[in-house]
N, C-alpha and C positions, 0 to 999 in steps of 0.2 A: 534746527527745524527750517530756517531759511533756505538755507542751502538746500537742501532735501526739495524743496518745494521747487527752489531755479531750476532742481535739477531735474526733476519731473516735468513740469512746462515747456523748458528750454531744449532738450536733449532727449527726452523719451515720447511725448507728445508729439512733437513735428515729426517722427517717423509713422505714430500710431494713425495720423494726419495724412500722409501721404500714401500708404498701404493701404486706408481706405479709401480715399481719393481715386487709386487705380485700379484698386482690385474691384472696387462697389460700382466703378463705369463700365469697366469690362462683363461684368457679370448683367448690370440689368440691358446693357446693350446687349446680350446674350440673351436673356431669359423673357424682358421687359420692351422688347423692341416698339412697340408700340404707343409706349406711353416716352419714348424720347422724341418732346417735343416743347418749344418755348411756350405753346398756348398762348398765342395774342389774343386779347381782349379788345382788338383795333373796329373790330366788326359791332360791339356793342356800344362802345362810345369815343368818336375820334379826337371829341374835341380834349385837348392836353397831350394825346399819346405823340401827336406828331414829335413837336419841340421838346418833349421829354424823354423818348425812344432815343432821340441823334444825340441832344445833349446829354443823354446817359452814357450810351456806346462811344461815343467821341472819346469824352471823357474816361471813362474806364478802361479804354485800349491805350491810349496814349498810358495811364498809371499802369497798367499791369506790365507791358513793355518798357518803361520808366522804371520800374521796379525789378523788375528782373535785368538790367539793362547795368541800374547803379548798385546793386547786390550784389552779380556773381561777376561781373568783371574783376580782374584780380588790381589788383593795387600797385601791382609793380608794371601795369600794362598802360592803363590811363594817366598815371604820370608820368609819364614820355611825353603826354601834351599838354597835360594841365594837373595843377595843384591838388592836392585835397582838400583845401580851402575853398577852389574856385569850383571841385564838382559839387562840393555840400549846396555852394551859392546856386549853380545853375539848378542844382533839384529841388531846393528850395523853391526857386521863380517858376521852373516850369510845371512842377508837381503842386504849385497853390493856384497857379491857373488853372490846368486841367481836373485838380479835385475841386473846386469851385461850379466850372459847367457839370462835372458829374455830379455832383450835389445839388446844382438847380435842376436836373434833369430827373435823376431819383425822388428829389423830394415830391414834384408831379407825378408821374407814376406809382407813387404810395398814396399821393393825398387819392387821383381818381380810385387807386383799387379798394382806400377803406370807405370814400363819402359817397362812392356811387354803388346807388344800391344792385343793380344790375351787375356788374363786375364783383363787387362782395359776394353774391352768391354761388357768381360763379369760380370763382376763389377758393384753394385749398387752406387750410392751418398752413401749408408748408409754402405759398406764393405770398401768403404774407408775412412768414416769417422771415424767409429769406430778404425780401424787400428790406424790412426791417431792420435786420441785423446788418445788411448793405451800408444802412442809411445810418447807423451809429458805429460802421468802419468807417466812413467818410468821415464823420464829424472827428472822430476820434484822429484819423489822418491828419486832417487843418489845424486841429489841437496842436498837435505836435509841429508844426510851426514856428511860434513862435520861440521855442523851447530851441528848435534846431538853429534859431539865427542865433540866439544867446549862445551857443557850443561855435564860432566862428572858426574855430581852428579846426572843424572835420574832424573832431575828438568823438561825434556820437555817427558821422558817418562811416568810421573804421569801425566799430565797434558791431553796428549792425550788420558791415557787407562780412565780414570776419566771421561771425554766427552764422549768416545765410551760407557760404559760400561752404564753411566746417559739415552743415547739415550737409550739403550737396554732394561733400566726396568722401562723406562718411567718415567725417573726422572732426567732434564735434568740439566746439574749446569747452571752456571751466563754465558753466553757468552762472557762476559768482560773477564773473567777468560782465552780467548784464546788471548787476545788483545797483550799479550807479548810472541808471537810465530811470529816466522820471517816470512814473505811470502812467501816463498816454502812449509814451512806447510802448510799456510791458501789456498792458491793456490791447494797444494796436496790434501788436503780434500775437496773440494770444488768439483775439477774435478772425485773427487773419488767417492760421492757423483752422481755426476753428471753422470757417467758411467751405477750407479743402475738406474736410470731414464732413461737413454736410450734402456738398456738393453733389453726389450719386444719387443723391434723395430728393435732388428739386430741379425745378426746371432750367436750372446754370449748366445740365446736361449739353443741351443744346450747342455749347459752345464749341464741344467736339465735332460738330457736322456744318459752320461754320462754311455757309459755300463760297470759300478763297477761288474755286475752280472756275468759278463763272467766270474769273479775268483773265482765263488761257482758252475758252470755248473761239469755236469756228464759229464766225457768223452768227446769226437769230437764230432762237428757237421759236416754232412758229404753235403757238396759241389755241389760236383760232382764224379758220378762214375769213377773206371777207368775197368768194366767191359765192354765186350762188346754188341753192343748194340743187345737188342735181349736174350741175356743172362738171367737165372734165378738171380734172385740177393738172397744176404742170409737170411735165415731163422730169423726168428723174435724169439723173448723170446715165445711169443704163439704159434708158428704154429710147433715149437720145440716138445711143448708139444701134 
């Protein structure tokens, strides 16, 4: 019955996870264009959003890059420069830093969405669930911690990039194979997992329109004039000519 169960979580679930992950963005980007959007609540109350916004997103691009970074790298590629031993160590140090600010960052932006009444209302089920379940991946994250300094020999970081990397090219290992990871892991992947599943359904959309582009634009986009009004405005590249 054990096994049956690793092997439904571990090996049938992260596919069912990732099919809806893509096919459910594609579709409401298709059907639902209008409602893909973050919804900032910045306009109703700014005080916390600032230093919870950055330290959220800081935070959580550094771990999701971090993650996908010490996952699907293959093992015979990183140890050309370093240990197994010394990559567990450095993802340890720098993934308890940056889940730490993402965690002080989250946990404001949950506290103002549930105590402010204003942002509560304007609140779905689905913006605070998601916050939610964010904020008990995190915890569940740092959990696991301590747990990975105990494993020093990069015994539970093979183990986990081995599963990830199996998922990825469609070659999944034994699911028993997880059975000796402590439950902050099994828990940690499960709701991490579970995150890509819901993802299509809340506003973590957003991330796909992520405007990277701004940093190859020409020049200013221009706003607003501060001519007045009535005024000719300047000459264009053509009317120059």
């Amino acid at each position: 019955m054990r096994d049956a169960v690793f092997h439904i979580l571990f090996v049938w679930y992260p596919y069912v996870c990732l099919t809806v992950f893509l096919l459910g963005s594609l579709i409401r980007y298709d059907r639902e264009p209008y409602t893909w959007r973050a919804g900032s609540s910045q306009i109703l109350r700014k005080r916390q959003f600032r230093w919870g916004s950055n330290l959220f997103h800081i935070g959580v691009l550094f771990l999701f890059f971090g993650h996908a970074v010490g996952l699907l790298t293959p093992t015979s590629l990183y140890t050309l420069f370093i240990t197994v031993e010394q990559k567990q160590l450095i993802a340890v140090s720098a993934g308890g830093v940056a889940g730490l600010i993402c965690f002080i960052g989250l946990s404001l932006l949950l506290h103002r969405r549930l105590f402010d009444p204003r942002i509560r209302a304007t609140s779905t089920v689905m913006d605070i669930a998601i916050l939610g379940i964010l904020w008990v991946q995190l915890s569940l994250g740092l959990l696991t911690l301590p747990f990975s300094l105990a494993h020093s020999d990069g015994s539970v970081m093979l183990i986990l990039s081995h599963w990830a990397q199996g998922i990825v090219t469609l070659q999944p290992i034994h699911a028993e194979t997880l059975q000796s990871l402590s439950l902050p892991y099994l828990a940690h992947l499960v709701l991490g997992m579970t995150i890509f599943l819901l993802f299509p359904f809340s506003r973590l959309v957003h991330i796909w329109s992520a405007p990277v582009w701004y940093l190859g634009r020409r020049g200013y986009q221009v706003v607003r004039s501060r001519r007045p009004l009535g005024a000719p405005g300047p000459k264009t590249p053509a009317a120059a000519e």
